[in-house]
Every structure is written in structure tokens, then in C-alpha cells.
TIMAR-618845 format. One record per residue: x, y, z of N, C-alpha, C in turn; residue number from 1; residue in three letters. Coordinates in steps of 0.2 Angstrom, whole numbers, plus 5000, padded with zeros to 4 digits. Atoms other than C-alpha are relative to their C-alpha. Layout:
! residues N
@nx->X ny->Y nz->Z cax->X cay->Y caz->Z cx->X cy->Y cz->Z resi->NUM resn->ala
...
! end
This chain:
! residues 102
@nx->5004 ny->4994 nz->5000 cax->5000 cay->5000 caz->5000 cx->5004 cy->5006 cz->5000 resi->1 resn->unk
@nx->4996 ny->4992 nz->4997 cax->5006 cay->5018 caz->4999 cx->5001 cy->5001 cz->5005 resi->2 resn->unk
@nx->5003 ny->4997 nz->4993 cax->5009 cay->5026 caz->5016 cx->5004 cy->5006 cz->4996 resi->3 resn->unk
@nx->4996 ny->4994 nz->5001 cax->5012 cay->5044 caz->5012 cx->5005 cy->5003 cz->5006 resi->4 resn->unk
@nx->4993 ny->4998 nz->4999 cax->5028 cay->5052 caz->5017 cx->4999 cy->5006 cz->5006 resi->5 resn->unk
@nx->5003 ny->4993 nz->4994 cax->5018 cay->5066 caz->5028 cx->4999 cy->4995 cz->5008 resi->6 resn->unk
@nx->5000 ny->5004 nz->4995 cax->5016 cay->5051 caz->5040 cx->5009 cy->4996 cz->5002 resi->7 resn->unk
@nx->4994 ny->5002 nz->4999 cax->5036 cay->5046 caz->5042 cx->5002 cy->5001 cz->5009 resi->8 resn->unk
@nx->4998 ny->4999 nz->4991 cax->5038 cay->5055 caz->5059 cx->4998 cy->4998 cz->5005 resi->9 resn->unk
@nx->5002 ny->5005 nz->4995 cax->5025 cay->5048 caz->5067 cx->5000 cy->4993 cz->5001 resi->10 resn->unk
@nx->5001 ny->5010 nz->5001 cax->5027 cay->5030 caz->5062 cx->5006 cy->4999 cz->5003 resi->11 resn->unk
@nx->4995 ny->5002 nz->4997 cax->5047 cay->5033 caz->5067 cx->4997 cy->4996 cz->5006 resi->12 resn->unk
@nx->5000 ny->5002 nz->4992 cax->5042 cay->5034 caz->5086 cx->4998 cy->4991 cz->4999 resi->13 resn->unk
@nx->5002 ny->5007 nz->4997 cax->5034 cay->5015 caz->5082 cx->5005 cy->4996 cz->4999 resi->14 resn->unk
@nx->4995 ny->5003 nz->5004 cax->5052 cay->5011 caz->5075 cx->4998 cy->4996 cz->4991 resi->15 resn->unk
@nx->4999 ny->5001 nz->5007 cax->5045 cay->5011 caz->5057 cx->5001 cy->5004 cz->4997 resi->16 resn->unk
@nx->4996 ny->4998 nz->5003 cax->5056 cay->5017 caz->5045 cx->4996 cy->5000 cz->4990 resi->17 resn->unk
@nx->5000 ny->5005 nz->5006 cax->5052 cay->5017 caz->5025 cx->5005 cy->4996 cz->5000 resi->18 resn->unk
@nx->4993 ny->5006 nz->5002 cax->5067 cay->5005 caz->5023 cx->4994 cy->4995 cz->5001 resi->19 resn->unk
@nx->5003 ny->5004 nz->4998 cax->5055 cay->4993 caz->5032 cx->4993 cy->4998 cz->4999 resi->20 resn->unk
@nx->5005 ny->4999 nz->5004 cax->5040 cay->4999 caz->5024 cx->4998 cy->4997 cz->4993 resi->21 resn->unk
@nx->5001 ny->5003 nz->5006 cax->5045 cay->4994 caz->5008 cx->5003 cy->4994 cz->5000 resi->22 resn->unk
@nx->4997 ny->5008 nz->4997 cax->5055 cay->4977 caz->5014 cx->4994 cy->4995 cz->5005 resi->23 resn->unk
@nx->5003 ny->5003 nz->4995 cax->5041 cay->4970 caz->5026 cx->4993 cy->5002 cz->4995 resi->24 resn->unk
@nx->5006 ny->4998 nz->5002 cax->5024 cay->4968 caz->5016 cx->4994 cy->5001 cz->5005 resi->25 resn->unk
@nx->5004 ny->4999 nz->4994 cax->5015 cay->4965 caz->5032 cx->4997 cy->5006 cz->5001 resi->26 resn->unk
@nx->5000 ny->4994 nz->4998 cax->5020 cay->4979 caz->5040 cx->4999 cy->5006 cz->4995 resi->27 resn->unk
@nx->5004 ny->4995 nz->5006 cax->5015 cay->4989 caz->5024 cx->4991 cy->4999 cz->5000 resi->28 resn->unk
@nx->5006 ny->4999 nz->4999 cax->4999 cay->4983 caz->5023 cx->4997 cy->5002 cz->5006 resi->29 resn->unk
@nx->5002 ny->4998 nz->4996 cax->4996 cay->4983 caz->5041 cx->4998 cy->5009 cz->5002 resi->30 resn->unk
@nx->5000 ny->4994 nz->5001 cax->5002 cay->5001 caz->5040 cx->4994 cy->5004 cz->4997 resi->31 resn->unk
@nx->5006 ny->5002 nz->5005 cax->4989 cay->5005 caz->5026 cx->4997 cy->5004 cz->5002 resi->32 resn->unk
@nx->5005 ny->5005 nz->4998 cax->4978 cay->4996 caz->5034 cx->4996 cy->5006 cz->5006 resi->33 resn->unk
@nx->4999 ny->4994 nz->4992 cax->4978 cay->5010 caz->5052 cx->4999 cy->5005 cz->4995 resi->34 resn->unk
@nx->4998 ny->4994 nz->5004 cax->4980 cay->5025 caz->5040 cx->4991 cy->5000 cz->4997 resi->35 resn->unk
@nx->5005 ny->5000 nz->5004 cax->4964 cay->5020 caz->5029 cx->4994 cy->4998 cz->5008 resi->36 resn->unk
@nx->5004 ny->4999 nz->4997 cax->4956 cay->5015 caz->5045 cx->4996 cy->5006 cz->5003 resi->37 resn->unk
@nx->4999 ny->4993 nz->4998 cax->4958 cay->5033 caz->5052 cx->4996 cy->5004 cz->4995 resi->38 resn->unk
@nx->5003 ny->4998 nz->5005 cax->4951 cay->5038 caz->5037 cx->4991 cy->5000 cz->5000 resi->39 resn->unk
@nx->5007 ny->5003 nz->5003 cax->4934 cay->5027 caz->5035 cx->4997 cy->5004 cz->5008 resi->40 resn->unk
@nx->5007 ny->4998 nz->4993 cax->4932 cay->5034 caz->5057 cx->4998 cy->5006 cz->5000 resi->41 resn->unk
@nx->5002 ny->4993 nz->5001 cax->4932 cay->5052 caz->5050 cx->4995 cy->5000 cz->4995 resi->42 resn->unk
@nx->5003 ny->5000 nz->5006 cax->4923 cay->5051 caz->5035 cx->4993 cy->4995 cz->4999 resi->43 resn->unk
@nx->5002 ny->5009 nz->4999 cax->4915 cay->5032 caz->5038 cx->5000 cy->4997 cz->4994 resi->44 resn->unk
@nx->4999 ny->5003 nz->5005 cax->4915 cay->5020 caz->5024 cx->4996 cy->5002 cz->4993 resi->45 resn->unk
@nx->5003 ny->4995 nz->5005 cax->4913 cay->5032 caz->5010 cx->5006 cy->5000 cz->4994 resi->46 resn->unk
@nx->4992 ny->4999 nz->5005 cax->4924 cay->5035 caz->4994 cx->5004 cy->5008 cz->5002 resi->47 resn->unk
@nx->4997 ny->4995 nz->4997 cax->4928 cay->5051 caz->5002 cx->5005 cy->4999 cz->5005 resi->48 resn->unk
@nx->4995 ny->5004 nz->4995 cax->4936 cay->5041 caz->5016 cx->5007 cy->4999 cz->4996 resi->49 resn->unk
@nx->4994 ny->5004 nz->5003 cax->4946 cay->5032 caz->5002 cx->5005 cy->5007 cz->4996 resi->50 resn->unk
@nx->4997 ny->4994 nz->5003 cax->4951 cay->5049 caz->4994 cx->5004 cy->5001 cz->5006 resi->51 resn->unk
@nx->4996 ny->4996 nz->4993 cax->4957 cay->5057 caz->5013 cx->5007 cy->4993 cz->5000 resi->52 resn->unk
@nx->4994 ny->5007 nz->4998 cax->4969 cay->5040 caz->5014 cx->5004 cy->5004 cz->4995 resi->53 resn->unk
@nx->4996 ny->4997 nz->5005 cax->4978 cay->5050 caz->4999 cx->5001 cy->5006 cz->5001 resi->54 resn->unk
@nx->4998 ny->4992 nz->5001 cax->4975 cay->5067 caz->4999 cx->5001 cy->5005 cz->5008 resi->55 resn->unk
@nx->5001 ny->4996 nz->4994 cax->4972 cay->5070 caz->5019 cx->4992 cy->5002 cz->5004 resi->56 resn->unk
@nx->5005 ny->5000 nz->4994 cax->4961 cay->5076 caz->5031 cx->4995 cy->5008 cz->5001 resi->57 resn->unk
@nx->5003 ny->4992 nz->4999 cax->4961 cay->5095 caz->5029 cx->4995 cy->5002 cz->4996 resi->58 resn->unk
@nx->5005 ny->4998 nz->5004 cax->4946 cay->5104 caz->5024 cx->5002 cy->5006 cz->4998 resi->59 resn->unk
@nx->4999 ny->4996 nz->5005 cax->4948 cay->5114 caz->5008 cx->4999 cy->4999 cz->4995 resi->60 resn->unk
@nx->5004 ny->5001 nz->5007 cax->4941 cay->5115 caz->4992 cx->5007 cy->4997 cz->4997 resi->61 resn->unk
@nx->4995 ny->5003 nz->5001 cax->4959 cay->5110 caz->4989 cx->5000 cy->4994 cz->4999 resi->62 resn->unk
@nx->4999 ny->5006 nz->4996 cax->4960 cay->5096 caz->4997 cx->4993 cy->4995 cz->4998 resi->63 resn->unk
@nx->5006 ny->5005 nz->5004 cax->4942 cay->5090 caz->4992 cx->4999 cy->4999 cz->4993 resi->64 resn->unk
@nx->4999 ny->5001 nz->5007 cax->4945 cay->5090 caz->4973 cx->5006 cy->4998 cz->4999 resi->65 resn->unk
@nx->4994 ny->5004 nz->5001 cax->4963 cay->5081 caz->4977 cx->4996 cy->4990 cz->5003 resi->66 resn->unk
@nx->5005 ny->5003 nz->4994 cax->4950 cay->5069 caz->4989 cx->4996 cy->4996 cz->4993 resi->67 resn->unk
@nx->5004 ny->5004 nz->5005 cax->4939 cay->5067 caz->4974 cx->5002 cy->4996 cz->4992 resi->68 resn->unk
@nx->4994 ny->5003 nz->5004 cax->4952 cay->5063 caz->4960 cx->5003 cy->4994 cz->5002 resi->69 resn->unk
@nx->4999 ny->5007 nz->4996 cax->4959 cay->5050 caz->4971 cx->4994 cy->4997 cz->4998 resi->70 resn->unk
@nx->5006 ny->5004 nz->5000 cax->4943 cay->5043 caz->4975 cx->4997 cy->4997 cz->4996 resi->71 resn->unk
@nx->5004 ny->5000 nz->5008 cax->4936 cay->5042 caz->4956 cx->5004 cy->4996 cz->4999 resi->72 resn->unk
@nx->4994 ny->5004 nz->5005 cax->4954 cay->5033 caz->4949 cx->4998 cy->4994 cz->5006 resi->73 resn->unk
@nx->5003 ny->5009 nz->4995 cax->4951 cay->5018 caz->4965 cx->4994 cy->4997 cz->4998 resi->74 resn->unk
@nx->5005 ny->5003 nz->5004 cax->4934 cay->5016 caz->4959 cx->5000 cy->4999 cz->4995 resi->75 resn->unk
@nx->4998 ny->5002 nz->5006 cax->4936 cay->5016 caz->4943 cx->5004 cy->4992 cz->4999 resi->76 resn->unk
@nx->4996 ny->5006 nz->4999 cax->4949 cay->5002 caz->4944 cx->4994 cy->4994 cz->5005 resi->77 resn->unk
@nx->5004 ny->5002 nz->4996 cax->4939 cay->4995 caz->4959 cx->4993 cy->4996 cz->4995 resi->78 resn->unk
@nx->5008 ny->5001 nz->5004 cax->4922 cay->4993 caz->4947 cx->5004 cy->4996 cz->4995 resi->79 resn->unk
@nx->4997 ny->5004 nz->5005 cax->4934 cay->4987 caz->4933 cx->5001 cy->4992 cz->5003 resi->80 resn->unk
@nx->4999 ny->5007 nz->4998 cax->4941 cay->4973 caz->4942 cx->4992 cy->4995 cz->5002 resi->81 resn->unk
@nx->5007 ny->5006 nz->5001 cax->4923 cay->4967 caz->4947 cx->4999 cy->4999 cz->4996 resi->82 resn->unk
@nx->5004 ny->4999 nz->5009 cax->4916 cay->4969 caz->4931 cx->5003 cy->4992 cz->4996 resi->83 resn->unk
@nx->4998 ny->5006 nz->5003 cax->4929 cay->4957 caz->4926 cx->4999 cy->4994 cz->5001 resi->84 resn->unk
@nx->5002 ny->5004 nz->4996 cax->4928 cay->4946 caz->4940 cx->4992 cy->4994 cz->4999 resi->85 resn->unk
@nx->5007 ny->5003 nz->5000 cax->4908 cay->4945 caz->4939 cx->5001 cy->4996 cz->4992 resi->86 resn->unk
@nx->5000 ny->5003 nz->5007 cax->4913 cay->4939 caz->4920 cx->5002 cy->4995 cz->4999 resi->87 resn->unk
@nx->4996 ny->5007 nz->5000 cax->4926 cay->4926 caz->4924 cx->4995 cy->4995 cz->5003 resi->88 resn->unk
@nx->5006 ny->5007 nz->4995 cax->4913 cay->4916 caz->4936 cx->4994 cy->4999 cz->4996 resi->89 resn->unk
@nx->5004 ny->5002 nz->5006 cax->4900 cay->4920 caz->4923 cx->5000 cy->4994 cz->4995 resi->90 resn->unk
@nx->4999 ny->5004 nz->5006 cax->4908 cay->4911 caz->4911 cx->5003 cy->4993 cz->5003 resi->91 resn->unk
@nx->4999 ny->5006 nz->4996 cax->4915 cay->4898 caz->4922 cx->4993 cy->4997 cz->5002 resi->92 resn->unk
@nx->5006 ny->5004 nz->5000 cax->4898 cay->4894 caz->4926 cx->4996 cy->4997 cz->4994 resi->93 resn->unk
@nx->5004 ny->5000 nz->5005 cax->4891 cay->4894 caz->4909 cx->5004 cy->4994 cz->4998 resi->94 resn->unk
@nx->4994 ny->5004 nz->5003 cax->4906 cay->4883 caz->4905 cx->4998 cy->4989 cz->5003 resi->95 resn->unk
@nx->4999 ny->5005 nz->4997 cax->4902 cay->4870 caz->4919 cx->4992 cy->4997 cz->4998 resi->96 resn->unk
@nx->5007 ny->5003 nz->5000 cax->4883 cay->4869 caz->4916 cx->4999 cy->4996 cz->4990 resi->97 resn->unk
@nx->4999 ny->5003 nz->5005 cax->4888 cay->4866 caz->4897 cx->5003 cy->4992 cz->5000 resi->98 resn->unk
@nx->4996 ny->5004 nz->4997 cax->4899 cay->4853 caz->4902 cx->4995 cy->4992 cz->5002 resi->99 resn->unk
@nx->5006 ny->5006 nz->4998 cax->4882 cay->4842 caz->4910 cx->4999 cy->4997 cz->4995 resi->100 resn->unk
@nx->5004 ny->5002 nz->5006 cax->4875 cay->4841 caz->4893 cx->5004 cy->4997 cz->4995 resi->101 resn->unk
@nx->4996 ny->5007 nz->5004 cax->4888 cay->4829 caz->4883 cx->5001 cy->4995 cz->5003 resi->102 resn->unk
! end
């Protein structure tokens, strides 16, 4: 996951470094993981949230059009990968059902 760079100083104090950030996927996800949580408890489970995880927290028409631009590109992708998804199971199922009838 990303962890933005504005978050470095406070994560030192936990003894996380980038070096370890980008070395430990765990501790990347985990990472993440806290940061977007923070996110969905200001915002709650909103694409808004998923915007703040990137752009921040501060309120600013700034910030709310770096907020929404985020948020749109995740989705976007986000929609895509279902889309494909609900297609691959689609077609796996039409596959299996065809399968019965020879």
C-alpha cells in the first residue's frame, strides 16, 4: 500500500522506517491498513474516506478535489476489476453447466 511520506515522523516513534515499509509487506499493509482505517472513522465507509487515505484530512476545496480525483481513479479500477471478475465466474459457470449436457 502507499503510506504517504507526511506520515514518516509519526510512524518513526513506532520504530517504522520506509526502509521497512517497503522490505516487510506485512508491516506495509498493516500500516495501510491504520491510516485508511483513520480515514473510514472520520469520514466512515465512504469513497471520500478512500480519497482522505491519499489526499488528507484537511478541509479545503483543495483538498476536496485532490480527495475526489483520488477517490474516482480507485473506483474506477475498483468497478473494473469486478466487472471482470463477475465475468470470469460468469463464464465459468456457463462453462460447467455446458459441460452436463455431453
Amino acid at each position: 500500500m502507499q503510506v504517504d511520506s507526511q506520515h514518516f515522523n509519526e510512524l518513526k516513534t513506532y520504530g517504522i522506517t520506509p526502509h521497512r515499509l517497503l522490505n516487510d509487506s506485512c508491516l506495509n499493509i498493516y500500516t495501510g491498513a491504520y491510516y485508511l482505517a483513520i480515514a473510514f472513522r472520520k469520514f466512515g465507509r465512504t469513497w471520500q474516506a478512500v480519497g482522505a487515505y491519499n489526499a488528507g484530512f484537511k478541509i479545503s476545496e483543495t483538498q476536496n478535489q485532490r480527495r475526489l480525483l483520488y477517490s474516482n481513479d480507485v473506483k474506477r479500477i475498483y468497478l473494473t476489476i469486478k466487472k471482470k471478475k463477475s465475468s470470469a465466474i460468469s463464464s465459468i459457470h456457463l462453462t460447467k453447466k455446458s459441460e452436463h449436457f455431453y
